[in-house]
C-alpha positions in Angstrom: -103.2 4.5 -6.9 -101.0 3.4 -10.1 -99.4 7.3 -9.8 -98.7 6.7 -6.2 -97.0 3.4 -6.9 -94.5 4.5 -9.9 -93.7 8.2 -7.7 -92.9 5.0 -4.5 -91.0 3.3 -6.9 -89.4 5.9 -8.6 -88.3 7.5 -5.1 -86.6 3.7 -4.5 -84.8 4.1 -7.3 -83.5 7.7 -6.7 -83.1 6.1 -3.1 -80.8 3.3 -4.4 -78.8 6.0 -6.3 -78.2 8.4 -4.2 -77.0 5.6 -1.5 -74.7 4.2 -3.9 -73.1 7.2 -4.9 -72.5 7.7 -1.1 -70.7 4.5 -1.1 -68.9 5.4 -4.2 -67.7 8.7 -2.8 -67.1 6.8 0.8 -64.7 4.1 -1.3 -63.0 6.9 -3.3 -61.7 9.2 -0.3 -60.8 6.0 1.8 -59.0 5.0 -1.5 -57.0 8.6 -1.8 -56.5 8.2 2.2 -54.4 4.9 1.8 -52.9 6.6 -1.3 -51.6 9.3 0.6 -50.9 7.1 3.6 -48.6 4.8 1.2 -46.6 7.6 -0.6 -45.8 8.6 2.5 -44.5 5.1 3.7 -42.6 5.0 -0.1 -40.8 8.3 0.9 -39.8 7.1 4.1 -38.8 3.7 2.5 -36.7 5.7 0.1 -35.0 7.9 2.0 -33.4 4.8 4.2 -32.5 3.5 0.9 -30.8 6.7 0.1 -29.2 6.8 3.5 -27.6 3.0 2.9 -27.0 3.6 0.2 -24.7 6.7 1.0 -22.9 4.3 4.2 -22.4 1.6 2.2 -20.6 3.8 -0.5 -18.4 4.9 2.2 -17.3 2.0 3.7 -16.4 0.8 0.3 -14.1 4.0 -0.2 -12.9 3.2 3.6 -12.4 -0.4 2.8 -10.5 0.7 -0.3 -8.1 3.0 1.8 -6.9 1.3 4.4 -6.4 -2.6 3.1 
């Protein structure tokens, strides 16, 4: 009887591991996912900077041209 309770107890414990790990490894690829989901938003966001950047240097040489 004292066998069967440490192999119930022991099988808890390998339980408990294995589920957190799961969670662990569940938390990590949703983690990566908004990562990759942000860089992408970053890239956009920089690229529109880029691109007002570029038109506002242009109407600063226009503006310097023709007043």
């Amino acid at each position: 009887m004292k066998n069967q309770a440490l192999s119930s107890q022991s099988n808890q414990k390998d339980d408990f591991r294995m589920r957190y790990q799961a969670e662990l490894q569940r938390k990590f690829v949703d983690l990566q996912f908004k990562r990759s989901e942000l860089e992408e938003q970053l890239k956009q966001i920089n690229d529109v900077l880029f691109s007002l950047g570029r038109e506002m240097e242009q109407g600063l040489a226009y503006d310097h041209l023709y007043k």
